[in-house]
C-alpha positions as CSV (number, residue, x, y, z in Angstrom):
1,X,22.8,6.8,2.9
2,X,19.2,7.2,4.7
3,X,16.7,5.6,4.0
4,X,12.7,6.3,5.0
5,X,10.4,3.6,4.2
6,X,6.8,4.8,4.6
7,X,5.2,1.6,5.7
8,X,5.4,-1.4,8.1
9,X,3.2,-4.1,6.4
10,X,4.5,-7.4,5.0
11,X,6.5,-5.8,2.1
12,X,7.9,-2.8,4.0
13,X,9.7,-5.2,6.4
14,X,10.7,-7.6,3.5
15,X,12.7,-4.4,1.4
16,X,14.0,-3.5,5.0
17,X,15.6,-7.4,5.4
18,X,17.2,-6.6,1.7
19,X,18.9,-3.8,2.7
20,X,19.1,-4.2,6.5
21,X,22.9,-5.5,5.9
22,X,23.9,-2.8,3.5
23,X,25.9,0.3,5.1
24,X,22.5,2.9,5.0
25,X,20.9,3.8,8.3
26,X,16.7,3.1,8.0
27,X,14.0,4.4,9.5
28,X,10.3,2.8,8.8
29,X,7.0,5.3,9.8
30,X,3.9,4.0,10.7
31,X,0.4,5.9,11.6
32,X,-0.2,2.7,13.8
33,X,0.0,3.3,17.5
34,X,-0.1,-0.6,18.4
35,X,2.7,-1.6,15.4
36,X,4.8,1.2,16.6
37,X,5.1,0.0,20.0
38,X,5.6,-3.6,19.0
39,X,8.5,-2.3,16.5
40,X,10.4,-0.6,18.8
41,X,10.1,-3.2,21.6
42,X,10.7,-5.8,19.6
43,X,11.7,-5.0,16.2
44,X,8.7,-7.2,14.8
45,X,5.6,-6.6,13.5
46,X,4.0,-10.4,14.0
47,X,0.4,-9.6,12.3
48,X,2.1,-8.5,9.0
49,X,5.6,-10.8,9.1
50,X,7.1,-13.4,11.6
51,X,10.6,-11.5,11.4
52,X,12.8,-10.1,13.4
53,X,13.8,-6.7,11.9
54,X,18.0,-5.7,12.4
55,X,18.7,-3.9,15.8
56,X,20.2,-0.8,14.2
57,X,16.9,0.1,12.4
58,X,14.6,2.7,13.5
59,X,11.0,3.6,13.9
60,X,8.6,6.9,14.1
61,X,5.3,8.3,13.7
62,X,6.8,11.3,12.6
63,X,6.1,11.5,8.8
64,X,7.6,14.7,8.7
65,X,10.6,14.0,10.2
66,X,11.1,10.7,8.3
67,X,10.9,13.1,5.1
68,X,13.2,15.4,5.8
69,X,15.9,13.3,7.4
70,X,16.3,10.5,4.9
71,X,17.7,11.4,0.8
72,X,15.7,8.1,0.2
73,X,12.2,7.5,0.5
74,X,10.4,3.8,-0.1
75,X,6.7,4.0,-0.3
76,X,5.5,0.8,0.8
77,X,1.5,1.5,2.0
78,X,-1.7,-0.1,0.1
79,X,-2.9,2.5,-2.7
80,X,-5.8,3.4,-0.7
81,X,-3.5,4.9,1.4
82,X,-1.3,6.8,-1.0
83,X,-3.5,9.7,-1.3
84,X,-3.6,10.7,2.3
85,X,0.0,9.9,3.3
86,X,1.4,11.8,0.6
87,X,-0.8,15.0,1.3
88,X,1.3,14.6,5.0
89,X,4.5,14.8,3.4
90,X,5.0,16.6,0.5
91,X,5.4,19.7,1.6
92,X,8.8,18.1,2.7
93,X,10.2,16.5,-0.2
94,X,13.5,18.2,-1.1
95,X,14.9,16.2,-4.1
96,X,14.9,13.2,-2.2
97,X,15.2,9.8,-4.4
98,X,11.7,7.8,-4.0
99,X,11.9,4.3,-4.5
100,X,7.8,3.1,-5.7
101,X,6.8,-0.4,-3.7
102,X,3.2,0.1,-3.8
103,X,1.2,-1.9,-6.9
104,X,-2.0,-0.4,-7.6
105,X,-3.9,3.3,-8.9
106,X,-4.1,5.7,-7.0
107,X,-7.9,5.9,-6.3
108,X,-8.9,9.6,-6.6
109,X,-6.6,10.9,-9.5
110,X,-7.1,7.5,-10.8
111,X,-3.6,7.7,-12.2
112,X,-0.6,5.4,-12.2
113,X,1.1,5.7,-9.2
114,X,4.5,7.3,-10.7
115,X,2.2,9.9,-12.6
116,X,0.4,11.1,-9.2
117,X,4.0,11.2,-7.2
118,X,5.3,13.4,-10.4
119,X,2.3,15.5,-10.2
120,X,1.7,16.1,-6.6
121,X,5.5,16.3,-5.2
122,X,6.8,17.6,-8.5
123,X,9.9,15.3,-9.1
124,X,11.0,13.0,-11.4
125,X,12.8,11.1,-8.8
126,X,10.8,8.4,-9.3
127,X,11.7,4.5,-9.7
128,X,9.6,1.4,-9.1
129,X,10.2,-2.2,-8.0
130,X,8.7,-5.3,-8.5
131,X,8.9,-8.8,-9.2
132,X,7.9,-12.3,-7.9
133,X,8.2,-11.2,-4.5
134,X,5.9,-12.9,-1.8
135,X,7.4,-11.1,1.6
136,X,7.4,-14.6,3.4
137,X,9.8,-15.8,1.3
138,X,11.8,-13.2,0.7
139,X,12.7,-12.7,4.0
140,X,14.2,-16.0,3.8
141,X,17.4,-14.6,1.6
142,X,16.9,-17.4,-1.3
143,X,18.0,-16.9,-5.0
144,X,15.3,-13.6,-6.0
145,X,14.5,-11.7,-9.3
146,X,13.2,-7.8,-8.6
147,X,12.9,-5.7,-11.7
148,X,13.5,-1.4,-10.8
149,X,11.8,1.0,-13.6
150,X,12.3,4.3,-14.3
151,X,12.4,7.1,-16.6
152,X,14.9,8.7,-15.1
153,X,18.4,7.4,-15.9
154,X,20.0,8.8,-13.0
155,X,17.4,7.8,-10.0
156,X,17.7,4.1,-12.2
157,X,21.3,4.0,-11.7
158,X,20.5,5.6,-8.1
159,X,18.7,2.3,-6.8
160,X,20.6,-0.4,-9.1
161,X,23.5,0.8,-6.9
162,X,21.5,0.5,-3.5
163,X,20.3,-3.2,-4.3
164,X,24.0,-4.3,-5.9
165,X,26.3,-6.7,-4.1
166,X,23.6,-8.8,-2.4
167,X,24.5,-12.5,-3.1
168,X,21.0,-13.7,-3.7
169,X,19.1,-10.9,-5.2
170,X,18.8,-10.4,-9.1
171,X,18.4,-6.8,-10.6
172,X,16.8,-6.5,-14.1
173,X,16.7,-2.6,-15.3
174,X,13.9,-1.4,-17.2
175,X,13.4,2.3,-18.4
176,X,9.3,1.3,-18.9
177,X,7.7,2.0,-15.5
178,X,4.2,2.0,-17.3
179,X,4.1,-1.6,-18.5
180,X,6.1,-2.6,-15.0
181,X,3.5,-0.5,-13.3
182,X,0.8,-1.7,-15.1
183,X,2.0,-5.4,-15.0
184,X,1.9,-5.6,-11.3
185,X,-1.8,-4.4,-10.9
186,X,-3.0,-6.4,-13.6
187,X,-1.6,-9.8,-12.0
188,X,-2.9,-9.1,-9.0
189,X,-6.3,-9.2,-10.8
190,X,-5.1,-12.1,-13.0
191,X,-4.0,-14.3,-10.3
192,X,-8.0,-13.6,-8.8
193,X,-9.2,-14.9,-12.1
194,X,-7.3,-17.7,-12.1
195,X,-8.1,-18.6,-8.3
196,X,-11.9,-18.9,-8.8
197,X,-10.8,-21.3,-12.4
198,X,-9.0,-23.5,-9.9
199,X,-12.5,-23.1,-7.1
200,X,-14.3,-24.2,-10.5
201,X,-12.0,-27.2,-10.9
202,X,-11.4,-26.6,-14.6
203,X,-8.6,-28.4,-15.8
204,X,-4.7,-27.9,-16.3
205,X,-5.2,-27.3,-20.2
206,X,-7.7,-24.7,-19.9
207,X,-6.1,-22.8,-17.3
208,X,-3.0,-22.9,-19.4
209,X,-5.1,-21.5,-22.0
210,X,-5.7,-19.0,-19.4
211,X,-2.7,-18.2,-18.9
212,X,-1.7,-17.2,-22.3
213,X,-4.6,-15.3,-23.3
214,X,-4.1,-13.3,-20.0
215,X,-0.6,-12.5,-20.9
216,X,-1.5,-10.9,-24.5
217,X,-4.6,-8.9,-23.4
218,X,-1.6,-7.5,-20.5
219,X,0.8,-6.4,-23.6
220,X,-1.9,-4.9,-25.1
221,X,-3.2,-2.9,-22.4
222,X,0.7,-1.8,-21.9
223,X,0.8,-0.9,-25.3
224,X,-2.3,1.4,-25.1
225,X,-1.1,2.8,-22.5
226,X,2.6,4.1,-23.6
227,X,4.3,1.3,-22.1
228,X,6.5,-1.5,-24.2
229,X,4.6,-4.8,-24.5
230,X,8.8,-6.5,-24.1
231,X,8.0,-5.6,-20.6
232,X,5.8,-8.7,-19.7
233,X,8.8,-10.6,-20.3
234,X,10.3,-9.5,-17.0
235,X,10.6,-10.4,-13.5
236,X,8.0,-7.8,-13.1
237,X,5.6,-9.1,-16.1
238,X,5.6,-12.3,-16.1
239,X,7.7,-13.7,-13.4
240,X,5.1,-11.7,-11.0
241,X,2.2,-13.4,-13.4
242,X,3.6,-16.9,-13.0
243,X,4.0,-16.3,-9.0
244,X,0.6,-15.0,-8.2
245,X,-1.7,-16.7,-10.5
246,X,-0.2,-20.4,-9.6
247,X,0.1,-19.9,-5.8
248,X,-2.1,-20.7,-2.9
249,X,0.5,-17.7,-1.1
250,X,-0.9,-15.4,-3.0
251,X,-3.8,-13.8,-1.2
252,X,-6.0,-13.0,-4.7
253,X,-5.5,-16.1,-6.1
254,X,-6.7,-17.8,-2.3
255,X,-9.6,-15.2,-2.7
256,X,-10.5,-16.0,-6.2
257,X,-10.7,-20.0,-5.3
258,X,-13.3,-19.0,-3.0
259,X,-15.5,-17.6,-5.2
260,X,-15.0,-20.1,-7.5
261,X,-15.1,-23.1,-4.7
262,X,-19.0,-20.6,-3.7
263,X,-17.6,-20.1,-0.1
264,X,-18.1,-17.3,2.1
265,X,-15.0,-14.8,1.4
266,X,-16.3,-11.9,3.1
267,X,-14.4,-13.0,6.5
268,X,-11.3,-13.5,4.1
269,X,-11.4,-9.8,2.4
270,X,-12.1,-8.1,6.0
271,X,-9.1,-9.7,7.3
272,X,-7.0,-9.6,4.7
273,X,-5.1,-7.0,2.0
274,X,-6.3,-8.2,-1.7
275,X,-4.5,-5.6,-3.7
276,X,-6.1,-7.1,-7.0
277,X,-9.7,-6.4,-5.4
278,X,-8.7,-2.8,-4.8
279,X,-7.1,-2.3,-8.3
280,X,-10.4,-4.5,-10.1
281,X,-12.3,-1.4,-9.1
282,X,-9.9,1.7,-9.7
283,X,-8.8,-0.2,-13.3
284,X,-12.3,-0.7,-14.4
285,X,-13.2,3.0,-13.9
286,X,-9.8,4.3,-15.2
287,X,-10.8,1.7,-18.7
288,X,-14.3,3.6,-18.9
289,X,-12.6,6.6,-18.8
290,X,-10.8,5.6,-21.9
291,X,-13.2,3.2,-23.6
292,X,-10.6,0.6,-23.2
293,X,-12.9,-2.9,-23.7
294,X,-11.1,-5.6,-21.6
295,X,-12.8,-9.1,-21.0
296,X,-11.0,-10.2,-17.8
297,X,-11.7,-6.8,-16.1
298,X,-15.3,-6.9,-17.2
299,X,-15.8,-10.4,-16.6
300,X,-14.4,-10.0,-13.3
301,X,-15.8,-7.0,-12.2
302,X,-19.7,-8.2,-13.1
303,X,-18.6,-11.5,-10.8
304,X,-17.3,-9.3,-7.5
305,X,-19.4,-5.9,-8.2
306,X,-22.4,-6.7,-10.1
307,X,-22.9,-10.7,-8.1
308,X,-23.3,-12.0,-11.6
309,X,-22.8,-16.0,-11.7
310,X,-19.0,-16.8,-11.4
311,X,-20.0,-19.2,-14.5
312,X,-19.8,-16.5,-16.9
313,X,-16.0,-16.6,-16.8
314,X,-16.3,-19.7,-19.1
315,X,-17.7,-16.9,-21.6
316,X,-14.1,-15.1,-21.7
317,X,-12.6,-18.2,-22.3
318,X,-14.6,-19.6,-25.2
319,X,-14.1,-15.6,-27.0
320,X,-10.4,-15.6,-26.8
């Protein structure tokens, strides 16, 4: 098997040390002149991961090549990115098997991300995978839960197959990729949520409350949206809730304590990749676009876009 993971950031190199052991050759594209020379002098990329990538993998800046070469493609990029990497390569997609690692909307089509692949390289190869999953740790081959979703039974079967027979990895199937989807953009806004509680110093019982009223606005937004509400219940629901929204790892939760501790954070969110900040805007337009009334991405988005006082979060609490 070859496998093309588009991507070199924290997460790309953490899938690569899955599989890295598996019989499949892998190749990893980046557009980034400096990370490609570092990769292929050293097999590291130090800015996004302190590890040492396997020998036998290879690197390119040849997106077209990657494409055509490889039966298995894993897009691992920021959603900001999607749109104009997949303009560069779909023209070669040719049944290939594409394996979804990116959490987020894509920002233009304002679409789930397995809804734009569909539509724009016309396949229904499509599976995700997610899961509490911070790429420092996984790298560190410990007992892990990753759930893969798809609608398709036969890419499903495709990927449980590729991620079998690795001693410390757990794979959960799911045929919702919606609510799996949807579950790992809306922690990532969660666990921001949460952060600035814990900046405001509220206590354990409240942000327990928190907690749970976050998890059943989730299973209704999955519902709305054609997913399963069941789906919260997995390592991609709420084992990627519990992991983000209780973790100083997680880089929205550190950027939500900031605002909530009133410390500068611009330094923090020029330096670093807060996925829930990027899906806080793209989910709020998509919910206009559907008159979809959510408290947490409201209250949020007035907080971050609007520089209302972070003390209206205590309103969301006291309505739910």
């Amino acid at each position: 098997m070859n496998i093309g993971i588009i991507g070199t950031g924290a997460f790309a190199i953490a899938l690569a040390s899955i599989l890295e052991n598996k019989n499949v050759n892998i190749t990893m594209w980046t557009a980034i002149d400096s990370e490609y020379e570092e990769l292929v002098n050293t097999h590291q990329n130090k800015k996004a991961l302190e590890y040492v990538l396997d020998n036998k993998i290879n690197f390119t800046m040849d997106i077209k090549d990657l494409v055509k070469q490889n039966d298995t493609i894993i897009i691992a990029i920021p959603a900001k990115f999607l749109d104009t990497t997949i303009n560069l390569m779909k023209e070669y997609i040719n049944n290939q098997e594409i394996l979804i690692a990116t959490k987020g909307i894509e920002g233009k089509s304002q679409m789930l991300i397995h809804n734009y692949l569909k539509q724009e390289l016309n396949t229904n190869n499509i599976t995700s995978i997610s899961g509490p999953s911070f790429a420092k740790e996984v790298i560190k081959k410990e007992p892990l839960g990753l759930t893969l979703a798809s609608e398709n039974k036969e890419s499903l079967d495709y990927f449980t197959n590729l991620f079998k027979d690795i001693s410390y990895l757990t794979i959960e199937r799911s045929d919702d990729i919606i609510g799996c989807e949807l579950c790992g953009i809306l922690k990532n806004i969660v666990a921001i949520f949460s952060g600035i509680l814990d900046g405001l110093q509220v206590n354990s019982s409240t942000n327990a409350k928190f907690l749970v009223d976050a998890s059943l606005d989730i299973q209704e937004i999955i519902h709305y949206f054609g997913g399963k509400p069941e789906t919260f219940t997995t390592y991609a629901g709420m084992g990627d809730l519990i992991l983000t929204c209780t973790s100083i790892k997680s880089r929205n939760y550190t950027f939500g304590k900031l605002i909530g501790e009133g410390k500068d954070f611009n330094s923090y969110k020029q330096n670093t990749t807060i996925e829930g900040l990027e899906n806080l805007n793209a989910i709020y337009k998509l919910f206009k676009l559907n008159n979809i009334n959510s408290g947490i991405i409201n209250t949020l988005y007035k907080i971050i876009y609007l520089n209302e006082p972070k003390e209206i979060i205590y309103d969301y609490l006291l309505k739910n």
